[in-house]
N, C-alpha and C positions, 0 to 999 in steps of 0.2 A: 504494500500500500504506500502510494504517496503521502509523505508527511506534507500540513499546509504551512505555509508559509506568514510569519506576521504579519499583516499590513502596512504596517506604520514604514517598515525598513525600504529605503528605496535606494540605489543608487544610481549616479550614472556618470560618462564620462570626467566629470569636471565638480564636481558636488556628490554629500552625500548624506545623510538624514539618517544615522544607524548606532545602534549602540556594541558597537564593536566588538565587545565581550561577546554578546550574545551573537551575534554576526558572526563570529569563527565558528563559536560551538554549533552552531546549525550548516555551516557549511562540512566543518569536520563529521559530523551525521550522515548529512549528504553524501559524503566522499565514500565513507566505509558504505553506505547501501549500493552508491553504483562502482564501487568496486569488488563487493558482492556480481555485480551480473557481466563481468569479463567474460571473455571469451566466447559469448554466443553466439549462437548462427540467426542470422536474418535476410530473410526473404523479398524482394519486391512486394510494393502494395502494387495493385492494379485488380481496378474498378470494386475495392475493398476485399481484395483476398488476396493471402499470402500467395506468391507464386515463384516458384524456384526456377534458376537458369541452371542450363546444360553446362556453363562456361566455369572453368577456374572462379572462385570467389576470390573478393580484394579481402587479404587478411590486414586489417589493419592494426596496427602497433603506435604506441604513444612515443611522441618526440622525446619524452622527459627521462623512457627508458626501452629501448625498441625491443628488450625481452617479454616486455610486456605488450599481450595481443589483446586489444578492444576487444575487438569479436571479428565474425566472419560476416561479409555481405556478399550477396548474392550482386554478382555484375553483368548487367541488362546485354544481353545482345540487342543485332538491331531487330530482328524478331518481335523481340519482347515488348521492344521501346514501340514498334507499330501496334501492339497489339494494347498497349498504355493511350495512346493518342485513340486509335479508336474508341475504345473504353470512354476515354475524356465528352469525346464527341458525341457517343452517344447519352452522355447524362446529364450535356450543356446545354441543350436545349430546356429540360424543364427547370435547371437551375436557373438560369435567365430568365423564365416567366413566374418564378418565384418574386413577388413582393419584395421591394427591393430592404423594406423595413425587416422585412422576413432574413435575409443574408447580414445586414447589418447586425442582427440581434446573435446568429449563430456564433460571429467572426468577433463577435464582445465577449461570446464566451468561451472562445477559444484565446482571447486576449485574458480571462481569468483565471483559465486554466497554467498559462505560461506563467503568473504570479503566484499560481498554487504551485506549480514546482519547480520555482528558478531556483534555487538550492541545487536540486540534482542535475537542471539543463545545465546551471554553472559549473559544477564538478565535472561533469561528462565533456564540456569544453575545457576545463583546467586539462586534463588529463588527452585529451583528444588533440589539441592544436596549438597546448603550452601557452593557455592565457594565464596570468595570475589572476585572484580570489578576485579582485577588485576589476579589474577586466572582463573578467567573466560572468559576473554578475552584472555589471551595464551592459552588457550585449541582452543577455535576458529582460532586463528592463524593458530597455529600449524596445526589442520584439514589441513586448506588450503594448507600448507607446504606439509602435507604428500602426498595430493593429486600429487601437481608439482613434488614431487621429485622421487614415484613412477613411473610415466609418464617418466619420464626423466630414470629411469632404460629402459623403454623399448625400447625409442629414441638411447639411446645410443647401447645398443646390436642389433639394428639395428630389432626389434619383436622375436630377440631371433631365429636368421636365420643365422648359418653358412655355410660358403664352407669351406669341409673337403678336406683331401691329396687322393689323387688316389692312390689303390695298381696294376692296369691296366690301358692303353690308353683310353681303351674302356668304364670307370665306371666313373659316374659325381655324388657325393656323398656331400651330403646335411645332417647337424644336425638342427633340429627343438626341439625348447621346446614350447608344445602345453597345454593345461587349460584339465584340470579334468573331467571337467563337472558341476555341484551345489557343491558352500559351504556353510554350517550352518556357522554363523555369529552367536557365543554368546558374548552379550560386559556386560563389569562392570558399575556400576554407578560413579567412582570415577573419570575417563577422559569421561564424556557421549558423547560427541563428536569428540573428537581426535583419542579414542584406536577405536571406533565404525566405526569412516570414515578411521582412518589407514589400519586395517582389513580386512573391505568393499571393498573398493577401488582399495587395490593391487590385490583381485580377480578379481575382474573387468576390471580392464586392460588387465589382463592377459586374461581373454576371456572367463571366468569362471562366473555363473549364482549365485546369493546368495537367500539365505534366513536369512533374519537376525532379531535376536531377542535382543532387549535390555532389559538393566536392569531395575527389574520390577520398581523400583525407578528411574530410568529415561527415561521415559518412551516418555514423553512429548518433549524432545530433540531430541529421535530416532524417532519420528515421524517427525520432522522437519528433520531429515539428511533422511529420505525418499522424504519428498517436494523435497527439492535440488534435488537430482537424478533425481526425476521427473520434474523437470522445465528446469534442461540442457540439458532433450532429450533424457535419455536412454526411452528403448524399453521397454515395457511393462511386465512386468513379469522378466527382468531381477534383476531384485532388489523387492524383495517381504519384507515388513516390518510386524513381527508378535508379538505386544506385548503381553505381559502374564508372568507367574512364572515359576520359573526355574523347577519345577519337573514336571509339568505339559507340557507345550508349548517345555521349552528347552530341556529334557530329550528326550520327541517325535520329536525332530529336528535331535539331534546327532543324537539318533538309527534309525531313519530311513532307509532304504535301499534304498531309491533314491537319498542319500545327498553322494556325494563323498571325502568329506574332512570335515572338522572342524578346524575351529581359534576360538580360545575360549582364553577370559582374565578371570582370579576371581582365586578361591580360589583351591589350592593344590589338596583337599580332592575330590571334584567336577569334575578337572582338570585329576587329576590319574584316575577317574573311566572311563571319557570317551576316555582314553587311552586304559584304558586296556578294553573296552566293544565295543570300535569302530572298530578294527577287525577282522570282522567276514566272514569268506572265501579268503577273502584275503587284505594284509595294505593297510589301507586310508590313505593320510597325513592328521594329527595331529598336528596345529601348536597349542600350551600351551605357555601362559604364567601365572604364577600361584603363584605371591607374594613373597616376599621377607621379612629377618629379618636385616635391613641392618648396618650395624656397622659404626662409623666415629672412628679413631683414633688420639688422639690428644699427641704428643710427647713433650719431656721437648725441644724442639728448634720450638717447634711451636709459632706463631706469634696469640696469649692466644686472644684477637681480635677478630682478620678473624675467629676463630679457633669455640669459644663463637657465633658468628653471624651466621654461616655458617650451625651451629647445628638447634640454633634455629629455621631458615629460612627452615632446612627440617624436622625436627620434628613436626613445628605445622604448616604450610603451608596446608593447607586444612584441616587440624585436626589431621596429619599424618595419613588421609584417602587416601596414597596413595604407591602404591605397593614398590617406592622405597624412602619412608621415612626414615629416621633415627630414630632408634626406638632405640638404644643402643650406647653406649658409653664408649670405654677403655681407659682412659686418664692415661700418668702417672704420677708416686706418684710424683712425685717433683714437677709438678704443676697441683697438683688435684683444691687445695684450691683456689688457683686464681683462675681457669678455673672456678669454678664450680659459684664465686662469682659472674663473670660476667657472665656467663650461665643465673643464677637465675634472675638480673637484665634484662637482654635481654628480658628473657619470661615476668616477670613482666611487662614489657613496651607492649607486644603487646596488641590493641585497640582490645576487645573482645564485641561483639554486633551482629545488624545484619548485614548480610554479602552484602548486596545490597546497604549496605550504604557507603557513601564515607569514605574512610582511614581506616575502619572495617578492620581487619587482621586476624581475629579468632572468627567462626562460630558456624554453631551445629555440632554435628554426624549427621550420616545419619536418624538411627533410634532408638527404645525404645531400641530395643537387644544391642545395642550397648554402650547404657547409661550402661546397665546391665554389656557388656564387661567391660567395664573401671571401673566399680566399683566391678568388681571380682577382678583384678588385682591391685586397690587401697587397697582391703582387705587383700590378698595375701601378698604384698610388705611391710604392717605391721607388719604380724606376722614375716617376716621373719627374725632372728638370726644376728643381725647388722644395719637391715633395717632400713633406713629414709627417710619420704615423706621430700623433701628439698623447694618443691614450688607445690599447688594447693594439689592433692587429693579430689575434693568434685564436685558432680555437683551444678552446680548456680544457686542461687535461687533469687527470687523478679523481678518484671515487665516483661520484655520482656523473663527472663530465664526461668519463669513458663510457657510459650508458645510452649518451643520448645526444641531441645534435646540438651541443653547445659549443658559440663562439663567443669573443668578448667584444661589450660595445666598444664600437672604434672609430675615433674621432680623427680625421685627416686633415692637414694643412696644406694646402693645393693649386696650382697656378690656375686660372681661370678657364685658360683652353681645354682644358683634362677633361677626356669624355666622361670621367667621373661626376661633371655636373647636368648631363644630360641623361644618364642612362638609367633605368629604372630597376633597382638590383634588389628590393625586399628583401634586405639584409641588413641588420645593424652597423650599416656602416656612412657617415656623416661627413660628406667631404664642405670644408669651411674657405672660402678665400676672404681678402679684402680688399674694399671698393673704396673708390676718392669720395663718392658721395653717393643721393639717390639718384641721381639718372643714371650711373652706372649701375647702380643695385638692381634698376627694372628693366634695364636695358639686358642685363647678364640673365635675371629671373624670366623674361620674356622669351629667350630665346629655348629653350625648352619646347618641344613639340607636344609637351601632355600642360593643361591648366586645370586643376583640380581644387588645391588650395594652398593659399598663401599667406604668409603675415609677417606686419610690423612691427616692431618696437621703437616708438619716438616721442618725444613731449609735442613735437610742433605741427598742429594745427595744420596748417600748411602742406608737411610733408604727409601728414593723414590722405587730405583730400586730393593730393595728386595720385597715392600709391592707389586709392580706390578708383580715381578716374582712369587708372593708367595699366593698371596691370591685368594681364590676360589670365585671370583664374575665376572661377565662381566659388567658389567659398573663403569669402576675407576677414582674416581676423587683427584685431590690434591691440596690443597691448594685455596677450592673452597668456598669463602665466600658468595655470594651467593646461597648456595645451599650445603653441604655437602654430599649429594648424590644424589640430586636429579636435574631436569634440562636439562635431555637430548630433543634433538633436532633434525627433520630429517635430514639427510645429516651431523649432526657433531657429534651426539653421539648415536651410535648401541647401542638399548635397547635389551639385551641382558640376558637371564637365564641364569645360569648353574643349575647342581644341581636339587634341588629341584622347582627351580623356572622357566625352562620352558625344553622344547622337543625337539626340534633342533638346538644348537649350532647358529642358528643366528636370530636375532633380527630385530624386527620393528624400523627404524628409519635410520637402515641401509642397505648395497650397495647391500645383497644377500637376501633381505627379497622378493620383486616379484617371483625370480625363483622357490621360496617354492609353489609357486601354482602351475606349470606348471611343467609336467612331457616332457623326452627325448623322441625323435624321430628320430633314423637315417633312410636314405632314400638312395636307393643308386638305379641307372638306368642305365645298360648298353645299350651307343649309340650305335646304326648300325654302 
């Protein structure tokens, strides 16, 4: 049995309303019950019943100790995945003439469900994709959040049903925005339950049928955000859960010809092909979002601090395993040195270990490839013509580091040109230069082909309203020590591409993201 959860306790990225004491010991509970159900075997959902593949299952194993096996999942051939879309299609139709209050109410309590057991969804993340307690508990929040605040777009547009103006007595003209039909559901491993249920959800409301595949590394969590759905009452086959690997399972998802959209999170390369491969005869919506190389700028009127703390806290916050990490740094010259001094102490100070443990603030990578990433770019950052590793460079070695994919956060001093400030490497590692002023800061930040998010630290006015007029990211932050770029929340900050980093101009989190699933409808009836 799931234990509930207190009410009062919330967290989320940047604040937190808890009583700490109690906070571990209900996580520590948590932990021992889903480490209790290791190693099981789990099945595909489709059209509400378990269904097993002929293929190799993905055995999945924890970053924090890879002797350690989650469990087994069943990996979707394309078979299977055809026979999920079907499924999908044929149970969207009466989902969609379902009342639209009627899906609203379902998808609240499947938003109450996630707060009855963010405990275990946070554990099963801790252990799953190496969040810390406090990380892993705002992911679960948040879920919940996305869920009410999507609901609440359609509450308020009334299901997305106006009355329009008469151009006769005689004509009573009606706008509707109506659902698609099936969207593929691709989610990343780095939010496995927030970007997964954000996604999910707002098709669903909107009256649109999913198929959704998580990442092959979190595989384990998207099976539980299938429970959920299944326990608040959706209909059978409206939500089909198909895990497996992305070229296999997800690649026959997107191409499919019975899926009529795609939301997909990850990676650019992935992201662009199923843009440009998704239509064929005529455009599906395409929602992308698809990483970011995010920049913090720090001015000589910046409060060196906040400024220091801010980086930190998004640079190695998950491992900087996350789309809008701070991954670069233009500080100027007049206070590189201090910046950089307490930069280096900050990082130093974070508690690196495993991440299910209490006060642990810095985890593993996800996986081997990615020990590999970060030590391509540790190589790299050497050779380079002024280059200086300032803090960490090495993965960690002895007891608990031989276990699992740990490197150290590493802070790099770097001439400007260094592909290191372009390249998007999901790795803790932070390359830093120094600029004469802000127009070099936005001029270097700019040039980046991903705009995801960005932020400043400055006292003046002035240089505020130029970095907002001026810089090519959709999520801008200033003077954010908690979080230098990172931190967004539903309802107060539109997670937002430009560029390189996503497909339509608006974002999850924010006020136009449902209507991206439903297409227009005018209706017009002349009375007798």
């Amino acid at each position: 049995m799931t234990a509930l959860a207190p009410a009062q306790s919330k967290i989320t990225y940047t604040s937190a309303n808890v009583d700490w004491e109690l906070f571990h010991r209900q996580f520590d509970d948590a932990l021992a019950r889903v480490r209790g159900q290791l190693g099981r075997e789990y099945p595909l959902a489709i059209a509400g019943e378990a269904v097993a593949s002929p293929a190799p299952p993905i055995v999945a194993r924890s970053p924090i100790d890879t002797a350690v096996v989650l469990g087994r999942f069943a990996a979707a051939t394309a078979p299977l995945v055809d026979r999920a879309v079907r499924a999908a299609r044929a149970a969207q139709s009466e989902w969609a003439h379902r009342a639209w209050r009627e899906r609203v109410a379902l998808l609240r309590r499947a938003a109450g469900l996630i707060r009855e057991r963010k405990f275990e969804l946070a554990a099963v993340m801790s252990l799953e994709v190496g969040k810390s307690r406090v990380e892993a508990m705002g992911d679960a929040e948040e879920s919940a959040d996305l869920i009410d605040y999507y609901c609440q777009q359609i509450e308020d547009a009334n299901g997305f049903v106006r009355q329009m103006a008469r151009v006769t007595p005689a004509e009573r003209n009606v706008d509707v925005l109506r659902p698609y039909g099936v969207f593929g559901c691709i989610a990343p491993f780095n939010f496995p339950l927030a970007l997964s249920t954000g996604m999910s959800c707002a098709a669903l409301v909107a009256g649109n049928a999913v198929v959704y595949k998580p990442a092959e590394d979190a595989s384990w969590t998207g099976v539980h955000l299938y429970e959920i759905y299944r326990d608040a009452g959706l209909p059978a086959g409206v939500f089909n859960c198909v895990t497996g690997y992305g070229p296999e399972a997800g690649e026959a998802l997107w191409r499919h010809p019975g899926v009529d959209g795609v939301v997909f999170t990850g990676s650019k390369t992935v992201g662009l092909q199923i843009y440009r491969g998704l239509a064929q005869g005529w455009i599906k919506p395409c929602l992308l979002e698809m990483g970011g190389k995010n920049a913090a700028i720090v001015m000589d009127s910046a409060d060196l601090d906040a400024a220091a703390e801010g980086v930190v806290r998004s640079a190695f916050g998950l491992q900087n395993q996350k789309c809008s990490a701070t991954s670069r740094v233009y500080v100027h010259e007049e206070v590189a040195r201090p910046f950089l001094e307490k930069l280096v102490d900050k990082t130093r100070a974070l508690k690196i270990g495993d991440p299910t443990e209490r006060d642990v603030t810095f985890g593993p990578v996800i996986t081997a490839a990615a020990v590999a990433t970060f030590e391509r770019a540790v190589a790299q950052a050497r050779r380079e013509p002024g280059g200086a590793i300032l803090l960490g460079g090495e993965r960690l070695r002895g007891g608990l580091f031989e276990r699992g994919h740990f490197v150290a956060p590493t802070i790099a001093r770097l001439p400007l040109s260094s592909s290191l400030f372009s390249e998007e490497l999901f790795v803790p590692f932070l390359a830093v230069a120094e600029v004469t002023g802000l127009d070099a800061a936005i001029a270097e930040t700019n040039k980046a082909e991903y705009g995801l998010t960005a932020g400043i630290f400055s006292r003046r006015a002035e240089e505020i309203e130029r970095f907002f007029d001026e810089i090519e990211a959709g999520v801008c932050y200033v003077n954010k020590r908690t979080g230098a770029t990172t931190g967004a929340w539903p309802g107060a900050q539109s997670f937002t591409g430009w560029k390189g980093s996503g497909s339509t101009g608006k974002g999850g989190c924010g006020p136009y993201y449902v209507a991206q699933f439903l297409r227009e409808q005018s209706r017009t009836v002349i009375e007798a």
